[in-house]
C-alpha positions as CSV (number, residue, x, y, z in Angstrom):
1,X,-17.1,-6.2,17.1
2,X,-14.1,-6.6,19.2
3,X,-13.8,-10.1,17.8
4,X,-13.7,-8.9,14.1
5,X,-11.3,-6.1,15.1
6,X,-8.4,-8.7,16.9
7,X,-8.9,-10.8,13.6
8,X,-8.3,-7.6,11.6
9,X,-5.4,-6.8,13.5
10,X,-3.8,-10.6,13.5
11,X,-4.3,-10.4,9.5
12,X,-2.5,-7.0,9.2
13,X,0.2,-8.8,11.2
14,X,0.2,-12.1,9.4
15,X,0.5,-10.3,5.9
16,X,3.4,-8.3,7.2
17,X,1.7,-5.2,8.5
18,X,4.4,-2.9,10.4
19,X,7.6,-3.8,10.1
20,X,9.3,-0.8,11.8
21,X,9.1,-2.4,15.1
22,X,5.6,-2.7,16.3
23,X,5.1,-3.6,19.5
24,X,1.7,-2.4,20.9
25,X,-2.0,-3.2,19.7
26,X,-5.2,-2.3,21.0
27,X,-8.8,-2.6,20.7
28,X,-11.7,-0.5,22.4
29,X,-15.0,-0.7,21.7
30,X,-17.4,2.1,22.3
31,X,-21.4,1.5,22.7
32,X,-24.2,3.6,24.3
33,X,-23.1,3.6,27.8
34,X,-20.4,6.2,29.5
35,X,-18.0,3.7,29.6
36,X,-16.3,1.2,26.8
37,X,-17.6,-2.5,26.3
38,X,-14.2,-3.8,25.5
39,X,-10.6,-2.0,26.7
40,X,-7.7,-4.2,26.1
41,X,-4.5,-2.7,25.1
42,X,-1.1,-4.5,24.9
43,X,2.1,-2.7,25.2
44,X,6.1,-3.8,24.6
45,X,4.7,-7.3,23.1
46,X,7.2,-9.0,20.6
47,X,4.1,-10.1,19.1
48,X,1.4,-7.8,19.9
49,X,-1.4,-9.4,17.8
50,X,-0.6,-12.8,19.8
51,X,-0.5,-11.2,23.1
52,X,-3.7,-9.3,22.0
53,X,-5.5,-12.5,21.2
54,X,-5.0,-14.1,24.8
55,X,-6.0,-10.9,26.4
56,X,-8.9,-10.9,24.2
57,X,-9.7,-14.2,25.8
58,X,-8.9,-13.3,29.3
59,X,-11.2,-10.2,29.2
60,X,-14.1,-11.9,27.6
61,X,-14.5,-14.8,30.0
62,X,-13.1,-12.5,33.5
63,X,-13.7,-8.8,32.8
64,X,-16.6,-8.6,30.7
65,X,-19.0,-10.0,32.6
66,X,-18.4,-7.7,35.0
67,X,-18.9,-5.1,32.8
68,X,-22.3,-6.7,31.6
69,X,-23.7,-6.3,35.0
70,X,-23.0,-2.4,35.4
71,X,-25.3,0.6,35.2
72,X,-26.7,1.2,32.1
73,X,-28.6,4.2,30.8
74,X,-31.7,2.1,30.8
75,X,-30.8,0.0,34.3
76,X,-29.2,3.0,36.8
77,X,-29.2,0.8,39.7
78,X,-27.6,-2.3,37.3
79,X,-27.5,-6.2,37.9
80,X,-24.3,-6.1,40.1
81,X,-26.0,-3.8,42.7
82,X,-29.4,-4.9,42.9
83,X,-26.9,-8.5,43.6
84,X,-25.6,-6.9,46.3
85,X,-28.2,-5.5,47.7
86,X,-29.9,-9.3,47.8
């Protein structure tokens, strides 16, 4: 989802999109658990779709596993902890 929504944003960009001065973009994705799946949010960019797309990248391969491993509704205790806890 949060791929198809950064490609949706870079088209709206690429076909000329706002041209008042645009400068932020975000995308956050909502599932089942208390807390979003995806978060990135980009402000004062000169090109905010760009900027987007390499923060797109950073959080899937550095933030979101981390996320992966949290509490879930159906895992309380969640992967990270039960890690920890050996």
């Amino acid at each position: 989802m949060a791929e198809r929504l950064v490609l949706a944003i870079e088209a709206g960009e690429e076909t000329g999109g706002d041209r008042h001065g645009a400068r932020s973009a975000t995308v956050t994705v909502i599932g089942d658990q208390p807390y979003p799946l995806w978060d990135v949010r980009v402000d004062d960019a000169e090109h905010p779709a760009r900027e987007l797309r390499r923060l797109h990248g950073v959080f899937q391969e550095e933030v979101l596993p981390t996320i992966q491993q949290l509490p879930t509704r159906d895992d309380p205790m969640g992967e990270a902890a039960r890690q920890a806890l050996g």
